[in-house]
C-alpha positions as a Markdown table, in Angstrom:
| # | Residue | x | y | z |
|---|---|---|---|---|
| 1 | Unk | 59.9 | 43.6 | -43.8 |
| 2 | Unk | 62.0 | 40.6 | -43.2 |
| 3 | Unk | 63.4 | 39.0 | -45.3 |
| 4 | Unk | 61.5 | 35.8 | -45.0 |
| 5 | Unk | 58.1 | 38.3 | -45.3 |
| 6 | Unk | 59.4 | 39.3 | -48.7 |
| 7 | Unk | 60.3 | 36.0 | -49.7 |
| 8 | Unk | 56.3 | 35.3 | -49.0 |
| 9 | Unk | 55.1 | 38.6 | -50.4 |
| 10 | Unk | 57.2 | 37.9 | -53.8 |
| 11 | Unk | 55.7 | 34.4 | -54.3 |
| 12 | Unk | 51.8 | 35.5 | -54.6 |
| 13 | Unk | 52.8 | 38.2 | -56.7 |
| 14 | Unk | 54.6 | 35.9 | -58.8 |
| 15 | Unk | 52.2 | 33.4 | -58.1 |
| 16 | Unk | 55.0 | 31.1 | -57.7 |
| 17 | Unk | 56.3 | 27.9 | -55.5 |
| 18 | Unk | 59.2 | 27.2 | -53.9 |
| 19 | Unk | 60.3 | 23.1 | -53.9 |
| 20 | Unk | 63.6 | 22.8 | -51.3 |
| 21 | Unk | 65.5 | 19.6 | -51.2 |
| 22 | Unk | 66.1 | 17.7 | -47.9 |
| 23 | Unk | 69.5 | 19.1 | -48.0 |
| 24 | Unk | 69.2 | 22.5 | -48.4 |
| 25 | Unk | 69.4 | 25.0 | -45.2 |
| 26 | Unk | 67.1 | 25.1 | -42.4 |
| 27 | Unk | 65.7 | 28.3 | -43.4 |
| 28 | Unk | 65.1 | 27.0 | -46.5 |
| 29 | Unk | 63.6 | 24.4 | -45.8 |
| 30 | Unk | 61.1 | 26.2 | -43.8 |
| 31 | Unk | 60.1 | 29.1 | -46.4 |
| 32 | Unk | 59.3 | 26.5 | -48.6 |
| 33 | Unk | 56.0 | 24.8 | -50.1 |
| 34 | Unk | 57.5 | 21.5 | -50.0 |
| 35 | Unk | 60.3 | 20.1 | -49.1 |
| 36 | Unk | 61.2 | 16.5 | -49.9 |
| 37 | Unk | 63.6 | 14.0 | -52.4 |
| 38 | Unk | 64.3 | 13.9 | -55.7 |
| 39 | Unk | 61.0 | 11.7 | -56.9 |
| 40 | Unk | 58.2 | 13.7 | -54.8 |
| 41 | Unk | 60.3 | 16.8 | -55.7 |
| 42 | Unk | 59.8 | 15.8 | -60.2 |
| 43 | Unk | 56.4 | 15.1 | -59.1 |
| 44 | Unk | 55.6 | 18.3 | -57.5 |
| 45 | Unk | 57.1 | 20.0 | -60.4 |
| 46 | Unk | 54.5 | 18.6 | -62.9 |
| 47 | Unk | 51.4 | 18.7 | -60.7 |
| 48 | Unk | 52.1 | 22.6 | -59.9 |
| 49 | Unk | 50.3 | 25.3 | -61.1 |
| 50 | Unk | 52.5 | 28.3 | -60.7 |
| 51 | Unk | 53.9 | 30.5 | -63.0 |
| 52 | Unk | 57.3 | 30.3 | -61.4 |
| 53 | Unk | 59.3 | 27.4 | -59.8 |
| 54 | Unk | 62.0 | 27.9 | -57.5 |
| 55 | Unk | 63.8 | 25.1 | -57.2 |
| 56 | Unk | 66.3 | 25.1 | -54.0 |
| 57 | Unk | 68.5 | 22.2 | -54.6 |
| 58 | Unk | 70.9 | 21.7 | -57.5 |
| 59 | Unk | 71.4 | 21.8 | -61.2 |
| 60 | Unk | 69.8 | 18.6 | -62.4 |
| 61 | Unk | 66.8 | 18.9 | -60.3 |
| 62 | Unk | 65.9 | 22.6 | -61.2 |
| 63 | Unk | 66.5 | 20.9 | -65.0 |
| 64 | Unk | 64.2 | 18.2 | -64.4 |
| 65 | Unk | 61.2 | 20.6 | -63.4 |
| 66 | Unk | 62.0 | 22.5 | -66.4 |
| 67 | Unk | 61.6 | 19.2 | -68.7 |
| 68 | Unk | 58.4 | 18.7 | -66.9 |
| 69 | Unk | 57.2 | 22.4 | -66.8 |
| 70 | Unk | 58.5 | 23.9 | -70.3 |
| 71 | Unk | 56.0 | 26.8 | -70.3 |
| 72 | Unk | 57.3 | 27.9 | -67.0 |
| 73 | Unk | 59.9 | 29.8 | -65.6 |
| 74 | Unk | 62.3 | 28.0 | -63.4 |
| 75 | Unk | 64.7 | 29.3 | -61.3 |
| 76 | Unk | 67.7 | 28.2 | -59.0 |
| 77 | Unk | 69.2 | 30.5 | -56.3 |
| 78 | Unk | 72.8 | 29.9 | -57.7 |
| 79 | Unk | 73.7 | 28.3 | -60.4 |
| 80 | Unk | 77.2 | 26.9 | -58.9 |
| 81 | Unk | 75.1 | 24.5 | -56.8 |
| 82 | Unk | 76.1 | 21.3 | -59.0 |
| 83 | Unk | 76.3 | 17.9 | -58.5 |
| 84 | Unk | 79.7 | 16.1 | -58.1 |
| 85 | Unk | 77.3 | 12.3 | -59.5 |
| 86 | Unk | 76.2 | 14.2 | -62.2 |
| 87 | Unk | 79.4 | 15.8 | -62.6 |
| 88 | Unk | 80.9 | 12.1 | -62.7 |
| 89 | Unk | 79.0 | 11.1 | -66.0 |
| 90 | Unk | 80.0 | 13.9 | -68.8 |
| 91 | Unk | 77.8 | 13.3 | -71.6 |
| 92 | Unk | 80.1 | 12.9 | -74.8 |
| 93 | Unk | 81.9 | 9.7 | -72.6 |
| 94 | Unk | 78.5 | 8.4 | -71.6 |
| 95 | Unk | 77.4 | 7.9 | -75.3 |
| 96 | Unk | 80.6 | 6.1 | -76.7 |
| 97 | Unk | 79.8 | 3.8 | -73.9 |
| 98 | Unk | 76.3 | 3.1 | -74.4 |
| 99 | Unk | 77.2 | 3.1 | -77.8 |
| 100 | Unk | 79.5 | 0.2 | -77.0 |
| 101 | Unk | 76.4 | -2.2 | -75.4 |
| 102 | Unk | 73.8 | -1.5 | -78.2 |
| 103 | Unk | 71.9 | -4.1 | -76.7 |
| 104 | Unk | 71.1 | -2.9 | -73.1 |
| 105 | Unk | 68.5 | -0.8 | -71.8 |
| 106 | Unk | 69.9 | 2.2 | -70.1 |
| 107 | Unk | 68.8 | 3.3 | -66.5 |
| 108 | Unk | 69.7 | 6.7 | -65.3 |
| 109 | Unk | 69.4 | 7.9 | -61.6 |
| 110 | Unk | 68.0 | 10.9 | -61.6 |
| 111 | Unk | 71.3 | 12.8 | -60.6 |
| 112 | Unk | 72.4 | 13.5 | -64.1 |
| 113 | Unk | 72.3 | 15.8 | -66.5 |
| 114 | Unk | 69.0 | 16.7 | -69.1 |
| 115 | Unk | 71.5 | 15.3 | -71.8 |
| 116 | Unk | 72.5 | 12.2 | -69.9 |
| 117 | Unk | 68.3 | 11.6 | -69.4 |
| 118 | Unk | 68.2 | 12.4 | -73.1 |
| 119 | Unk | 70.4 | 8.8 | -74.1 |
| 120 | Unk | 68.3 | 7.0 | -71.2 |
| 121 | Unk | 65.6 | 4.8 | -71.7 |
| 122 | Unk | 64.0 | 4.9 | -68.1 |
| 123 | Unk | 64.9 | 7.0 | -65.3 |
| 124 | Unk | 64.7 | 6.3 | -61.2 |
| 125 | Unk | 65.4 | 7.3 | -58.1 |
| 126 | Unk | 66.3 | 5.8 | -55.0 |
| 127 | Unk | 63.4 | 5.2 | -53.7 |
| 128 | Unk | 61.8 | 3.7 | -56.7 |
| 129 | Unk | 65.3 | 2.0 | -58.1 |
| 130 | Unk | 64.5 | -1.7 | -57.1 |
| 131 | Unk | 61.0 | -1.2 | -58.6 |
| 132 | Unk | 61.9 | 0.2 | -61.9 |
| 133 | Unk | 65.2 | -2.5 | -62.2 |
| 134 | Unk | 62.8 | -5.1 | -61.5 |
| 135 | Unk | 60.2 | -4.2 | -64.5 |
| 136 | Unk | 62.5 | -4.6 | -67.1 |
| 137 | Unk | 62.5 | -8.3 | -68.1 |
| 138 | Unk | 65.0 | -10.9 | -66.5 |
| 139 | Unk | 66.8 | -11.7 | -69.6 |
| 140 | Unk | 67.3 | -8.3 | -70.5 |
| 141 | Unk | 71.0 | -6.1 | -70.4 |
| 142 | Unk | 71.0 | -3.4 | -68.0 |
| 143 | Unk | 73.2 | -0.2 | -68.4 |
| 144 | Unk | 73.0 | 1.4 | -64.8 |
| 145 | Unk | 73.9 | 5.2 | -64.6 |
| 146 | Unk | 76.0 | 7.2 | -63.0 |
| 147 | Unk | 75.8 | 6.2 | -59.1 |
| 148 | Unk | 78.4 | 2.8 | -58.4 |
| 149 | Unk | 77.1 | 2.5 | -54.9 |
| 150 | Unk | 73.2 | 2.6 | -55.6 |
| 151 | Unk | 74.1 | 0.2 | -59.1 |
| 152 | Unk | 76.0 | -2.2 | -56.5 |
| 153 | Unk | 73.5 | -1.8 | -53.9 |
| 154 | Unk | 70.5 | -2.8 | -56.3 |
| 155 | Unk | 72.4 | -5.7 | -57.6 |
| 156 | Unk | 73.0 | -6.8 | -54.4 |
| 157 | Unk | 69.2 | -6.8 | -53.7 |
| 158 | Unk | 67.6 | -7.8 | -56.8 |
| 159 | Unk | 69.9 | -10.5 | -58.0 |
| 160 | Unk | 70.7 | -8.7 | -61.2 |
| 161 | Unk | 73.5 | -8.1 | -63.2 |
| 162 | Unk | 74.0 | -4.8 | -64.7 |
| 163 | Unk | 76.9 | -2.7 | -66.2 |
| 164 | Unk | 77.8 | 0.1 | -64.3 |
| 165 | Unk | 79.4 | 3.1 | -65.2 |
| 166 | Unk | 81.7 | 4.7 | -62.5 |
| 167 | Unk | 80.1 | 7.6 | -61.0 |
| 168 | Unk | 79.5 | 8.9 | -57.3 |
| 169 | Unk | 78.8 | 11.5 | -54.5 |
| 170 | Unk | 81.8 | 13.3 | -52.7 |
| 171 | Unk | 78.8 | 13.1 | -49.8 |
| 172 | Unk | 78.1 | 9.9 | -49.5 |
| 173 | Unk | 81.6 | 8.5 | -50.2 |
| 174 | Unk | 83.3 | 10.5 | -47.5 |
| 175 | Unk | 81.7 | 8.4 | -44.3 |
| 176 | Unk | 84.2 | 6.8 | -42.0 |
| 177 | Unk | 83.4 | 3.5 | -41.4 |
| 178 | Unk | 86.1 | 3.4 | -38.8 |
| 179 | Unk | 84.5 | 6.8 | -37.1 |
| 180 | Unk | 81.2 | 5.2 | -37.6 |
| 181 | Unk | 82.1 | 2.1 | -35.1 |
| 182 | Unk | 83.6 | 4.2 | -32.9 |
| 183 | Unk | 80.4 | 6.5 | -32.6 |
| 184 | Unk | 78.5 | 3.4 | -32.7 |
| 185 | Unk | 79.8 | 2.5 | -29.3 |
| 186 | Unk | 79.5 | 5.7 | -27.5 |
| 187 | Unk | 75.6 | 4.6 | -29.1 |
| 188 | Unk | 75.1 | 1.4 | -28.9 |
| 189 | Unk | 71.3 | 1.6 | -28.5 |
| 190 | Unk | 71.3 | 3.8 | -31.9 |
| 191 | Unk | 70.0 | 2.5 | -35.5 |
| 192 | Unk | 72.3 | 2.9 | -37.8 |
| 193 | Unk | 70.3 | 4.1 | -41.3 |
| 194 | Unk | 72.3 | 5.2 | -44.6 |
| 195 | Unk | 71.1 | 6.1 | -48.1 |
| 196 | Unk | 71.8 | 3.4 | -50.8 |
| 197 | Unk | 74.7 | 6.0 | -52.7 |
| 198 | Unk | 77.0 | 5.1 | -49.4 |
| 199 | Unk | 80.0 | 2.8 | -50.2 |
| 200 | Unk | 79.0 | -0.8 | -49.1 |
| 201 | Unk | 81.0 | -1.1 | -46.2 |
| 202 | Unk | 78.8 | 1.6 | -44.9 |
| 203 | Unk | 75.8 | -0.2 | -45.9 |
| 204 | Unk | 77.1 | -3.0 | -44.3 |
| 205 | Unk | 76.4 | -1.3 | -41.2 |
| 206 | Unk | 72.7 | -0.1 | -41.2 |
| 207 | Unk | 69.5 | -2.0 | -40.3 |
| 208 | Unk | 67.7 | 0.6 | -42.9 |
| 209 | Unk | 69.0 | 1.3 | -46.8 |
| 210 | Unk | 66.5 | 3.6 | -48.2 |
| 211 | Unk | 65.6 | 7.6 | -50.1 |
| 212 | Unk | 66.0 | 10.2 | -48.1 |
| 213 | Unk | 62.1 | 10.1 | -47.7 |
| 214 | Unk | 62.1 | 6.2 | -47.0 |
| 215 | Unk | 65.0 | 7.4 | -44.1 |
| 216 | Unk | 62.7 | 9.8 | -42.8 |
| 217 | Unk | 59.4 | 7.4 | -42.9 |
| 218 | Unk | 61.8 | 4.7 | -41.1 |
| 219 | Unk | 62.4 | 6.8 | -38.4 |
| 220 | Unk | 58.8 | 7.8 | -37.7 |
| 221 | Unk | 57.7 | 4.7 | -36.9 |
| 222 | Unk | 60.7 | 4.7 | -34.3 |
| 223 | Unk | 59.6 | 8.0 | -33.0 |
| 224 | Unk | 61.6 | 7.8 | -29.3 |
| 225 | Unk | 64.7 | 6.0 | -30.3 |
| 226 | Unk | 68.5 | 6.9 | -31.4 |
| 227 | Unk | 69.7 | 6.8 | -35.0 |
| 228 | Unk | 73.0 | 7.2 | -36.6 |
| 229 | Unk | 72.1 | 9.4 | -39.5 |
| 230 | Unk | 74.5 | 8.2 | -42.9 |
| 231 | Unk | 73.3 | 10.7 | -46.0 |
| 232 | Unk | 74.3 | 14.5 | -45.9 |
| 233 | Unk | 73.5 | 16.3 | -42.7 |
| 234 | Unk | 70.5 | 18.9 | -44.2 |
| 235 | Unk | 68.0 | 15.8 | -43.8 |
| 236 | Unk | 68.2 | 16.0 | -40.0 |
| 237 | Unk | 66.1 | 19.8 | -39.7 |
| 238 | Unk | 63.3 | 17.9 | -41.5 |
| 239 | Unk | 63.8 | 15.1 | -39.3 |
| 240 | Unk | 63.9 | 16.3 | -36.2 |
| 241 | Unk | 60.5 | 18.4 | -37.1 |
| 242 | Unk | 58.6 | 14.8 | -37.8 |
| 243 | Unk | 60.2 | 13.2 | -34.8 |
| 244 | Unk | 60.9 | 15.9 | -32.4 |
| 245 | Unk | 61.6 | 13.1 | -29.0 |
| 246 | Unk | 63.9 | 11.0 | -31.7 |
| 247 | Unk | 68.1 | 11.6 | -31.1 |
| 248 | Unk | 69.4 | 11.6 | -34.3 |
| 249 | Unk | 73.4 | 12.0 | -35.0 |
| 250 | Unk | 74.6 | 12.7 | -38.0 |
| 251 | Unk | 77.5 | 9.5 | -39.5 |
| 252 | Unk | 80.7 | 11.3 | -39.5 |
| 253 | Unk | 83.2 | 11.8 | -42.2 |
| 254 | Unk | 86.5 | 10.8 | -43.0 |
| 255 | Unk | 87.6 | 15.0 | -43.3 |
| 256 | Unk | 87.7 | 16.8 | -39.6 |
| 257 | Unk | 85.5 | 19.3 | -40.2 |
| 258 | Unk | 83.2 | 21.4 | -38.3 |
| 259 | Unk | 80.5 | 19.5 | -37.7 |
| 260 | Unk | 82.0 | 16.2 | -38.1 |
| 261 | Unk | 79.3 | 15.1 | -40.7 |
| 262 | Unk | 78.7 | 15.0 | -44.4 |
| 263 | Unk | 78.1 | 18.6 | -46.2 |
| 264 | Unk | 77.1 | 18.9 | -49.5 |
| 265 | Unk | 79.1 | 21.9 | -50.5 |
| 266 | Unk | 76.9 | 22.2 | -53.9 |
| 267 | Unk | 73.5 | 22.3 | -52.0 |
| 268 | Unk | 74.8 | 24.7 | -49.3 |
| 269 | Unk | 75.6 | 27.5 | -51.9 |
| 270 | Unk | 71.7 | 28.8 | -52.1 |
| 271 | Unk | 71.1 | 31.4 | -49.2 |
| 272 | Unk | 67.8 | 32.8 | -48.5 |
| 273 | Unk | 69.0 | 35.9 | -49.6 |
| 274 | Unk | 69.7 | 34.2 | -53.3 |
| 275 | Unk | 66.2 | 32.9 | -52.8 |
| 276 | Unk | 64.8 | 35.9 | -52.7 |
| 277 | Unk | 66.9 | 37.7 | -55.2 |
| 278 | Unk | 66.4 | 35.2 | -57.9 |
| 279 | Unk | 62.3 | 35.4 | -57.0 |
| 280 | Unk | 62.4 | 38.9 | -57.4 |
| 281 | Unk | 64.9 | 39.2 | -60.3 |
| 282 | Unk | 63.4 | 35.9 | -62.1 |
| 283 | Unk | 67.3 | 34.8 | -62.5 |
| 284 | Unk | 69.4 | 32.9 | -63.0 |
| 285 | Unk | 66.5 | 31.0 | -65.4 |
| 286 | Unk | 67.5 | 27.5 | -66.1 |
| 287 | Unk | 67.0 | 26.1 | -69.8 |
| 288 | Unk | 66.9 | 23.0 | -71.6 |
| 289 | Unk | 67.1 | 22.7 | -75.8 |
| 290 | Unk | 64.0 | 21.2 | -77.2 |
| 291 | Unk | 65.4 | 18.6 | -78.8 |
| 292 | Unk | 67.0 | 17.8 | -75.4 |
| 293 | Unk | 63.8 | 18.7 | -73.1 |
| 294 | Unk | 62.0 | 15.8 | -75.6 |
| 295 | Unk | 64.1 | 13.1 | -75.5 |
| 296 | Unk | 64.8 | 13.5 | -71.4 |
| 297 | Unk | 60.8 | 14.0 | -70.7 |
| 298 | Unk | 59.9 | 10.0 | -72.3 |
| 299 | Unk | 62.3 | 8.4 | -69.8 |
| 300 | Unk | 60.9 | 11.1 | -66.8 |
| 301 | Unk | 57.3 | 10.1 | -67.7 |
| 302 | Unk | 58.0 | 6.3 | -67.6 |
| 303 | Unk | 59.2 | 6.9 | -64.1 |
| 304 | Unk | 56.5 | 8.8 | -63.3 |
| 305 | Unk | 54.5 | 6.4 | -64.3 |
| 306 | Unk | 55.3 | 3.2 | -62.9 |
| 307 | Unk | 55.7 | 5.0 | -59.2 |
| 308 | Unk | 52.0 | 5.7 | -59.1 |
């Protein structure tokens, strides 16, 4: 058998899915059940009726489906594949400085820790951030946690003031904006499109700001034309699949690296051979405390909520 047949064979025994974020591996992406961002990927999570989730992404999101799912076993190929935003927000820090603005509402991106979620008071995502910033009342102090970028980009958009804390993604900080122009004109026909945790000189640049799904629903309705491609390079498999006549080219980063695009080094550690071996093994199992998994699942279900 290969190993993709095993893979398949495993999951009804197990009577489990398999969720893959846009960045994971080709491979991955294609032995999964569903494959999408961070939003449809929580939702999935609650709405599934498997015994066993395996998550193929990172840390955070493989916690969030276990906040979700208590009673069932998750499980992440490798638990090295972290997140340097969620790395950027350690909790003890995080509470002496909400504890600081008493008065402010606290809204966490989803790319933090269960204990992060835990001090929050509404989470969001990128592609429901403008919608869940603009529910909470005008005269009302916003704490906005842990991505810079995304808090500035927000701002910029709704008109609002928030405090920010200082947090962001290797990946998305490491575009060139000088490489960018100077791919832009060997492309001049191209549509530049970026994700909203890109530094603003890069957002500066695109016709399209959106989730990884709003990039790829972008580029649908553009189904024969060129775009410049600014998030990490994964999303351009599923991409490619939905608009197979579209040329897509990934941004390029600052770093000369092999494929002159922006990696996610946490995401790229799941294989399909950890796949499987944590499917077959049921391990590594990720955990969350109770008292934790309570507190993080009120802001999670307010989210949920209000993107119906």
């Amino acid at each position: 058998m290969t190993l993709i047949e095993k893979i398949e064979r495993l999951k009804k025994e197990k009577n489990a899915v398999i969720l893959a974020h846009y960045y994971q591996t080709p491979e991955i992406q294609d032995v999964a059940d569903y494959v999408g961002d961070s939003l449809g990927l929580s939702q999935k999570a609650a709405e599934t009726s498997a015994d066993v989730i395996v998550f193929a992404g990172v840390h955070f999101m493989a916690e969030t489906a276990k906040i979700l799912s208590p009673d069932k076993i998750v499980v992440l190929p490798d638990l090295n594949a972290g997140c340097s935003l969620a790395d950027s927000c350690p909790p003890e820090a995080f509470k002496k400085f909400i504890e600081k603005h008493p008065d402010h509402t606290v809204v966490t991106y989803v790319n933090c820790s269960a204990e992060i979620k835990a001090m929050t008071d509404i989470v969001c995502t990128s592609s429901n951030a403008l919608k869940i910033i603009e529910s909470i009342p005008e005269d009302q102090p916003i704490i906005f946690a842990p991505d810079r970028n995304l808090g500035k980009y927000i701002m910029k958009q709704t008109g609002r003031e928030m405090l920010l804390w200082d947090g962001s993604c290797i990946v998305h900080e490491a575009f060139s904006i000088d490489k960018l122009l100077e791919l832009y004109k060997q492309y001049p026909q191209a549509t530049i499109i970026a994700h909203p945790e890109s530094e603003e000189h890069i957002l500066k640049t695109a016709a399209y700001i959106g989730s990884t799904a709003g990039m790829i629903n972008y580029v649908k309705v553009h189904p024969e034309e060129q775009f410049i491609v600014a998030t990490e390079v994964g999303i351009l498999h599923k991409m490619q699949q939905e608009v197979p006549n579209a040329t897509l080219i990934p941004a390029p980063a600052e770093d000369d690296n092999t494929c002159a695009c922006s990696e996610c080094a946490f995401m790229k550690v799941n294989t399909l051979q950890k796949l499987h071996d944590c499917l077959l093994n049921e391990s590594p199992q990720i955990g969350v405390p109770n008292n934790i998994r309570e507190k993080a699942l009120v802001p999670i279900q307010r989210m949920l909520e209000l993107s119906k």
